[in-house]
C-alpha positions as a Python dict, from the first residue, in 0.01 Angstrom:
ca = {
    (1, 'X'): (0, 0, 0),
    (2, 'X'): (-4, 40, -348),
    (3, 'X'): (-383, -161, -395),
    (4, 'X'): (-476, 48, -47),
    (5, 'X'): (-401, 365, -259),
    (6, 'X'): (-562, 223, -579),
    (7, 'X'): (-893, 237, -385),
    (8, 'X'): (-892, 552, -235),
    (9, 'X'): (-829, 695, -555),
    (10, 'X'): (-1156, 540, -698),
    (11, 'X'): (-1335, 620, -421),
    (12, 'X'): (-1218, 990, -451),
    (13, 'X'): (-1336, 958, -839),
    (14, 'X'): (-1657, 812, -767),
    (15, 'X'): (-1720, 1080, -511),
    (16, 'X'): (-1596, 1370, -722),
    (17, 'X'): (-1833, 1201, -1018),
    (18, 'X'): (-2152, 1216, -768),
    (19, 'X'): (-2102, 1564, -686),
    (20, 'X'): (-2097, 1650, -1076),
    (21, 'X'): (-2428, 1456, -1112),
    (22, 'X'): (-2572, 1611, -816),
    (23, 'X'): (-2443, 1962, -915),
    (24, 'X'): (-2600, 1837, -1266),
    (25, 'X'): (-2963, 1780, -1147),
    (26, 'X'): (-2923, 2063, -937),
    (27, 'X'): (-2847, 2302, -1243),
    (28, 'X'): (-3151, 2084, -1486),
    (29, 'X'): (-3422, 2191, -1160),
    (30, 'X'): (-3283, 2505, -1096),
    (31, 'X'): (-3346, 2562, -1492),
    (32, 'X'): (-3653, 2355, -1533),
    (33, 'X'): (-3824, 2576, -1224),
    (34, 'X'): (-3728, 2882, -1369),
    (35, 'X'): (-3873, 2790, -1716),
    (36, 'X'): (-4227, 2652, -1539),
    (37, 'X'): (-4237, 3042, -1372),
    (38, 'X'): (-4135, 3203, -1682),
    (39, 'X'): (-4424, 2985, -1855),
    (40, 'X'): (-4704, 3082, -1562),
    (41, 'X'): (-4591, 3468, -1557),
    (42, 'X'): (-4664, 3407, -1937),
    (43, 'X'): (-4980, 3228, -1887),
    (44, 'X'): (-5096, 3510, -1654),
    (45, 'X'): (-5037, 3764, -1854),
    (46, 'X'): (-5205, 3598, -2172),
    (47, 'X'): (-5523, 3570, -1933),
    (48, 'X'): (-5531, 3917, -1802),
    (49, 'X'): (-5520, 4021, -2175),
    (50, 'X'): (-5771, 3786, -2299),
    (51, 'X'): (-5973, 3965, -1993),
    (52, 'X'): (-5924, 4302, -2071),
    (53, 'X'): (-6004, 4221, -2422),
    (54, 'X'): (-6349, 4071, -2344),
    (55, 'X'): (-6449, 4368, -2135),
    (56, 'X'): (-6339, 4578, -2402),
    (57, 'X'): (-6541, 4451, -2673),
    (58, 'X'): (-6830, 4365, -2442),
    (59, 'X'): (-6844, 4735, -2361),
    (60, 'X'): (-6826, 4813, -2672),
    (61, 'X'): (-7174, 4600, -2733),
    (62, 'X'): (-7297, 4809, -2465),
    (63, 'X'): (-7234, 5151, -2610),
    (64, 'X'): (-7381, 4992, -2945),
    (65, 'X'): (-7681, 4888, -2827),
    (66, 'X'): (-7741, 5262, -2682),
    (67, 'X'): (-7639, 5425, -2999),
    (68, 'X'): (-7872, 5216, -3205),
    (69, 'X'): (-8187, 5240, -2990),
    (70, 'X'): (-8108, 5675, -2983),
    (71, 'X'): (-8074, 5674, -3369),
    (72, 'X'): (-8398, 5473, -3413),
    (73, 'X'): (-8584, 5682, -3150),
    (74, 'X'): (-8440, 6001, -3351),
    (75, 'X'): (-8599, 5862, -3676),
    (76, 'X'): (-8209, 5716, -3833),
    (77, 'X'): (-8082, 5452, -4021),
    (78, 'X'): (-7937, 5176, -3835),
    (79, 'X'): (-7824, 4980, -4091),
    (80, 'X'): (-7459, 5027, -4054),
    (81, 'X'): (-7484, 5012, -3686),
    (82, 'X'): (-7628, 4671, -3685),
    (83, 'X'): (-7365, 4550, -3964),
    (84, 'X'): (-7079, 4649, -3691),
    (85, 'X'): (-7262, 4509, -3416),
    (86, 'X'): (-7269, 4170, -3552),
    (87, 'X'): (-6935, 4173, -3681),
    (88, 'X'): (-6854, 4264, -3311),
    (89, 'X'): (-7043, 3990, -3212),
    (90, 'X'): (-6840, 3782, -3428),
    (91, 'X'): (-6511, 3906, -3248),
    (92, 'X'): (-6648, 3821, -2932),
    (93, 'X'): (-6718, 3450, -3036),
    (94, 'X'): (-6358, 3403, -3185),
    (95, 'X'): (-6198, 3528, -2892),
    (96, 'X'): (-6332, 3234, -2671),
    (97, 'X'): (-6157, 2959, -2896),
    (98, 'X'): (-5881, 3182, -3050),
    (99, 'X'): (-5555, 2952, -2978),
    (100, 'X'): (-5356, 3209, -3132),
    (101, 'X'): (-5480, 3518, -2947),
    (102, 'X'): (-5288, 3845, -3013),
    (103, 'X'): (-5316, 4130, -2813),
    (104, 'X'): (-5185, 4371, -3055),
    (105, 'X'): (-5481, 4259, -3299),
    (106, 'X'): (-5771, 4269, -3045),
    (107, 'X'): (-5619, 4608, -2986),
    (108, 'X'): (-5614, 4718, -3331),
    (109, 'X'): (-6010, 4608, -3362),
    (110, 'X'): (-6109, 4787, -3021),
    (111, 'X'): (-5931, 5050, -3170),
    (112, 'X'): (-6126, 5027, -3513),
    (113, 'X'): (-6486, 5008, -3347),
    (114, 'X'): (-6431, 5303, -3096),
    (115, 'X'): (-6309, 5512, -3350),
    (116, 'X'): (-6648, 5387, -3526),
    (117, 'X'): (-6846, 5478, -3286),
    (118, 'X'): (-6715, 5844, -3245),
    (119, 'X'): (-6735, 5947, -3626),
    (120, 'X'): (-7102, 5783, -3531),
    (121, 'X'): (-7122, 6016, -3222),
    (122, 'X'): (-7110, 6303, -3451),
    (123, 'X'): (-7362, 6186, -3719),
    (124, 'X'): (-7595, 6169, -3383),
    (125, 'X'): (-7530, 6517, -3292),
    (126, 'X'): (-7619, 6625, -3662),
    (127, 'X'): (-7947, 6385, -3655),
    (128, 'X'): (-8022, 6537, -3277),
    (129, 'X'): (-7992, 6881, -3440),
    (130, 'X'): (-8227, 6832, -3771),
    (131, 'X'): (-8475, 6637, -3521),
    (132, 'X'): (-8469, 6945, -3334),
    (133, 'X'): (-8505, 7187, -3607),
    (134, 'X'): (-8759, 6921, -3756),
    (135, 'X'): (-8926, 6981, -3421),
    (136, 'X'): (-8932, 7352, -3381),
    (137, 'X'): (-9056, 7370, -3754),
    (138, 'X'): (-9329, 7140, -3661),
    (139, 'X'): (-9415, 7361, -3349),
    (140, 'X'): (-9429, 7643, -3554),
    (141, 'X'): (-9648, 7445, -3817),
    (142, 'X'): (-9929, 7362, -3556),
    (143, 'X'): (-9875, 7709, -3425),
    (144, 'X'): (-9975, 7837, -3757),
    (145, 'X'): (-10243, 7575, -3820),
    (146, 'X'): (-10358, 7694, -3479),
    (147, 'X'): (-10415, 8064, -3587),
    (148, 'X'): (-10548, 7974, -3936),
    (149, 'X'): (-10806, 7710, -3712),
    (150, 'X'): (-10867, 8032, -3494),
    (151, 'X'): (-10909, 8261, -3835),
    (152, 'X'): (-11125, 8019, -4009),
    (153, 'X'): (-11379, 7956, -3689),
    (154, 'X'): (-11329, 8363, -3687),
    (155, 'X'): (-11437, 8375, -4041),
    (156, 'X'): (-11673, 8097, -4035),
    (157, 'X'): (-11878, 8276, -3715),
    (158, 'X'): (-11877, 8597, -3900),
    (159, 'X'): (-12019, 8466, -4204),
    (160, 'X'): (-12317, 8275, -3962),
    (161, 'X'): (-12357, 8562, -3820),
    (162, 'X'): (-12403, 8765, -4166),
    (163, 'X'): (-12636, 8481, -4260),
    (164, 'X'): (-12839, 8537, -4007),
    (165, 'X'): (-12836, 8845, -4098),
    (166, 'X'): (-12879, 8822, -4509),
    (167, 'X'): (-13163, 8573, -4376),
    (168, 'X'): (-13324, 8810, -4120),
    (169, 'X'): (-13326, 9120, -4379),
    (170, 'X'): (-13432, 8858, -4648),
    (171, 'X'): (-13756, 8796, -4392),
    (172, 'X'): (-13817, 9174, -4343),
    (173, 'X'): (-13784, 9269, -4737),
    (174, 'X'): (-14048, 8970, -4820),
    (175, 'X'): (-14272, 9065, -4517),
    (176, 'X'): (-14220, 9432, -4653),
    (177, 'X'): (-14265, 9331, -5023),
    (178, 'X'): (-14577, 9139, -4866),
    (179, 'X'): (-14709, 9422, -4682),
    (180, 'X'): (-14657, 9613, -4995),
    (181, 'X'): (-14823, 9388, -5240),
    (182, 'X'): (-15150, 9352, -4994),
    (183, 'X'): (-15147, 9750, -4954),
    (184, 'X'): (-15110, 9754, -5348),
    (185, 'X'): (-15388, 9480, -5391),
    (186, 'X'): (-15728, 9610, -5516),
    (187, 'X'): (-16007, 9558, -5295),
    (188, 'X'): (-16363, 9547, -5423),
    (189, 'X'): (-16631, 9706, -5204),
    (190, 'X'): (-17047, 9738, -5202),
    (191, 'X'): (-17037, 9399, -5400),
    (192, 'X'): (-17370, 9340, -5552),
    (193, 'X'): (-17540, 9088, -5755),
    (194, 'X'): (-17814, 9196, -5965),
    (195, 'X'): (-18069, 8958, -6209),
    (196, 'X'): (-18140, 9080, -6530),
    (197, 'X'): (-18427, 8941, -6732),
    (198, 'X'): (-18433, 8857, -7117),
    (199, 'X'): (-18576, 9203, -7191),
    (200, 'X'): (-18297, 9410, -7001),
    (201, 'X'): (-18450, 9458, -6693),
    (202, 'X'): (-18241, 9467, -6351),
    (203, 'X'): (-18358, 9339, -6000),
    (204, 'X'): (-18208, 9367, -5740),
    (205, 'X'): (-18190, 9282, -5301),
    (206, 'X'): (-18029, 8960, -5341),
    (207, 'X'): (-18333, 8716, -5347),
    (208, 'X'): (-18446, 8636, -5728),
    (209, 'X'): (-18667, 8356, -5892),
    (210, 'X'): (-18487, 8166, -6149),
    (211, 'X'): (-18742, 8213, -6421),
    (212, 'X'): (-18647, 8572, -6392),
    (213, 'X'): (-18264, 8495, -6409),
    (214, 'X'): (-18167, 8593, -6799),
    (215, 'X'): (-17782, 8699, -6660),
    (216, 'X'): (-17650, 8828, -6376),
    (217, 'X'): (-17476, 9160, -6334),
    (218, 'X'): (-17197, 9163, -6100),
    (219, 'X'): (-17143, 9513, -5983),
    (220, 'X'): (-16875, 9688, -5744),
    (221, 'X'): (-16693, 9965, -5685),
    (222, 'X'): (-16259, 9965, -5674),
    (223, 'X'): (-16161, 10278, -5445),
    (224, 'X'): (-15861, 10411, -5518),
    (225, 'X'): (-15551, 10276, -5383),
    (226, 'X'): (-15207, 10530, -5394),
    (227, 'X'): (-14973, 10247, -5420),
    (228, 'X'): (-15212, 10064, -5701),
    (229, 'X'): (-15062, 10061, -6054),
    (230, 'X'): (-15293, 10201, -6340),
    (231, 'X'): (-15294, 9921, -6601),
    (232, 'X'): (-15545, 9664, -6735),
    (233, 'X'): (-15642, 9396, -6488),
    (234, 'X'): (-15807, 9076, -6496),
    (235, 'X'): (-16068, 9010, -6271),
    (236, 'X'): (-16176, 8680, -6228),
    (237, 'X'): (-16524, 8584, -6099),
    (238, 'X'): (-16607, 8276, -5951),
    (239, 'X'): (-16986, 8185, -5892),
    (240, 'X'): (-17049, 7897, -5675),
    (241, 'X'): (-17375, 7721, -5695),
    (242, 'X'): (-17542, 7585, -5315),
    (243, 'X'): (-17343, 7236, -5355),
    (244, 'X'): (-17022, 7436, -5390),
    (245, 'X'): (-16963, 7354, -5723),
    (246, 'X'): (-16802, 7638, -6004),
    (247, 'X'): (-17126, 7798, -6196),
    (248, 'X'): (-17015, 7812, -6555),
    (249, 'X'): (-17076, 7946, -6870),
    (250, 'X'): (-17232, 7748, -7074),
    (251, 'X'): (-16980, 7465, -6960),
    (252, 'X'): (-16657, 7652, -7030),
    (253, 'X'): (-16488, 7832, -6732),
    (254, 'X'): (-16114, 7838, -6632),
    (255, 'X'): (-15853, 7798, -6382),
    (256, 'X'): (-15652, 8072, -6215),
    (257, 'X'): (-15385, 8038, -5902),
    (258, 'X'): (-15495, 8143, -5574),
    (259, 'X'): (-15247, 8106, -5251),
    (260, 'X'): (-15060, 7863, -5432),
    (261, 'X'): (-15318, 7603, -5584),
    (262, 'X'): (-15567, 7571, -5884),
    (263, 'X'): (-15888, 7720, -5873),
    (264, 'X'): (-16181, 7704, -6087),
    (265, 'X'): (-16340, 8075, -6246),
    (266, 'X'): (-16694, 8088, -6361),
    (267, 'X'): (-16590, 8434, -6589),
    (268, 'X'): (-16273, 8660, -6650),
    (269, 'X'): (-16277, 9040, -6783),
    (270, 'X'): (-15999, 9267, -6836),
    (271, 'X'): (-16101, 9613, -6668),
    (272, 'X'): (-15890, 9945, -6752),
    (273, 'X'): (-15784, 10028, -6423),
    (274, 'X'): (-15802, 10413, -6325),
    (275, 'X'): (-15757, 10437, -5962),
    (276, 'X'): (-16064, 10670, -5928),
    (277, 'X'): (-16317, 10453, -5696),
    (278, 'X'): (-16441, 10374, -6088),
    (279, 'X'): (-16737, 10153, -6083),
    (280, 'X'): (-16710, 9795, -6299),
    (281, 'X'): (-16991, 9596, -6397),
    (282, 'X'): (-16942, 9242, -6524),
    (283, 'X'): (-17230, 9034, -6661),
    (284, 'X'): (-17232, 8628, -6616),
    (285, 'X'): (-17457, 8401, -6829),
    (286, 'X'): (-17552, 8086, -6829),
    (287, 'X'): (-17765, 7811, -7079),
    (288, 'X'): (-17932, 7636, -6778),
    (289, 'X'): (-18148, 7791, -6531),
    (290, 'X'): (-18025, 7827, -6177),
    (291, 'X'): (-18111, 7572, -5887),
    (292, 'X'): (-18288, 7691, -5603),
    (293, 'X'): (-18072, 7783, -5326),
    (294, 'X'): (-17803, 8024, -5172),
    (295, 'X'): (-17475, 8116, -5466),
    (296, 'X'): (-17161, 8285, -5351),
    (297, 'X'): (-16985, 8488, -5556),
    (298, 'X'): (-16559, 8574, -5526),
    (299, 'X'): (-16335, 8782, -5688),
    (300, 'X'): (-15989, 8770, -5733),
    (301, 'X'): (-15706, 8952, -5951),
    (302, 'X'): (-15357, 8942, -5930),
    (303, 'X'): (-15383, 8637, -5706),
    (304, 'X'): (-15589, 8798, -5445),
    (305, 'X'): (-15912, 8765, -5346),
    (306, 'X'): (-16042, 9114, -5351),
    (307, 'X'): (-16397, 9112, -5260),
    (308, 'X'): (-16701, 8861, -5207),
    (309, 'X'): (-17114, 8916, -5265),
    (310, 'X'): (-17385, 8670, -5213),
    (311, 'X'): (-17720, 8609, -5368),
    (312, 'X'): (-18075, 8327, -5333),
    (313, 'X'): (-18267, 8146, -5580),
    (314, 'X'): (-18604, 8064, -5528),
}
């Protein structure tokens, strides 16, 4: 009885030391599950952060990117830009392998850069606002440049136009200074050339021997001319022998200008010049005795020819 007891009581203390085990294990998995849930419910919010984060700063590299391509395209500096673009750059490159990720630091940055980038929104605004009065000033530049491009073509067809105009009057005052100078030109008329012989006498009709031929008288008649100016004038006679050649006196002549060149004179006299149809005689000699053959004679003062004769040697 008593050994019969001895084992149930064991049996009762082996069973009562199972059910503490069992409640034991039951309490360490009840504990150990919680913890593992606790841990993933941890682990999930950790990733969800990390998440948020990279979209954060990865649209904060988008809004960068715009910002610096307005502020070059509006003619700005974007050195600072491009300094806090790669230090976001670095951010974004640490958070991948950051082991000790903190939320409340991430958020700090984000916080850091977007605040950046609105003190930057307003330095736009002011850049937006001198490109704009830049702009308008540069209108109203080539606006300007426009009417002073208009004024000058203005002023440069007016002053054609009075060229044309100096020019054309210039033509008219030297064809009327022309006209005037050939109206004021002497002209000699009934031209004559007369031979006079060692003893004095004068022949004349044109057609002498040259035995007979002492000197010749050339003899004309200057009418009078209203716009003619009484003073002395040269008159220069040129005598040219049948070849063509300058007669000359003795071998001595000169040269006078006619219509712009160098001609050859056989004789010059001054003549008082009265305007009174006066009469002038001017006698030619030579050394030599003339060659057979028809002579011209021309005369010219003030760089006209005025008048013209003719006579023959036999």
């Amino acid at each position: 009885m008593d050994v019969t007891g001895n084992k149930q009581g064991n049996l009762n203390m082996t069973i009562g030391a199972l059910i503490g085990v069992v409640a034991l294990l039951g309490y360490l998995f009840i504990g150990s599950r919680n913890e593992t849930l606790e841990v993933q419910k941890l682990l999930t919010t950790k990733v969800e952060q990390l998440a948020a984060t990279q979209v954060s700063l990865d649209s904060l590299s988008i809004v960068l990117d715009q910002k610096m391509a307005e502020v070059r395209q509006l003619g700005g500096n974007v050195t600072r830009l491009e300094q806090i673009r790669r230090q976001l750059e670095t951010d974004k490159q640490k958070l991948k392998y950051d082991l000790d990720f903190s939320v409340l630091r991430y958020r700090h940055k984000i916080s850091e850069y977007r605040d950046f980038l609105t003190q930057n929104e307003v330095d736009i605004r002011q850049l937006r606002r001198e490109n704009g009065s830049l702009l308008s000033r540069a209108r109203t530049l080539e606006q300007e440049k426009q009417l002073i491009l208009n004024e000058n073509e203005g002023l440069r067809q007016e002053k054609e136009a009075l060229s044309k105009t100096v020019v054309a009057y210039s033509r008219q005052n030297a064809d009327l200074t022309s006209k005037v100078t050939l109206a004021s030109a002497m002209k000699a008329v009934n031209v004559e050339v007369l031979a006079v012989a060692g003893n004095g006498k004068e022949r004349s009709g044109g057609s002498y021997k040259a035995s007979r031929i002492d000197r010749l008288k050339i003899a004309f008649v200057i009418p009078a001319n209203p716009l003619a100016v009484k003073n002395t004038k040269d008159i220069y006679v040129r005598i040219l022998d049948p070849n063509g050649a300058v007669v000359s006196d003795n071998g001595i002549g000169g040269i006078t200008w006619y219509e712009g060149r160098e001609i050859g004179y056989s004789t010059r006299q001054a003549v008082p010049f009265e305007n009174n149809d006066q009469r002038i005689d001017i006698l030619f000699w030579k050394d030599s005795p003339y060659k057979s053959g028809s002579y011209t004679v021309e005369l010219y003062a003030e760089g006209f020819q005025i008048g013209n004769g003719r006579f023959d040697v036999k």
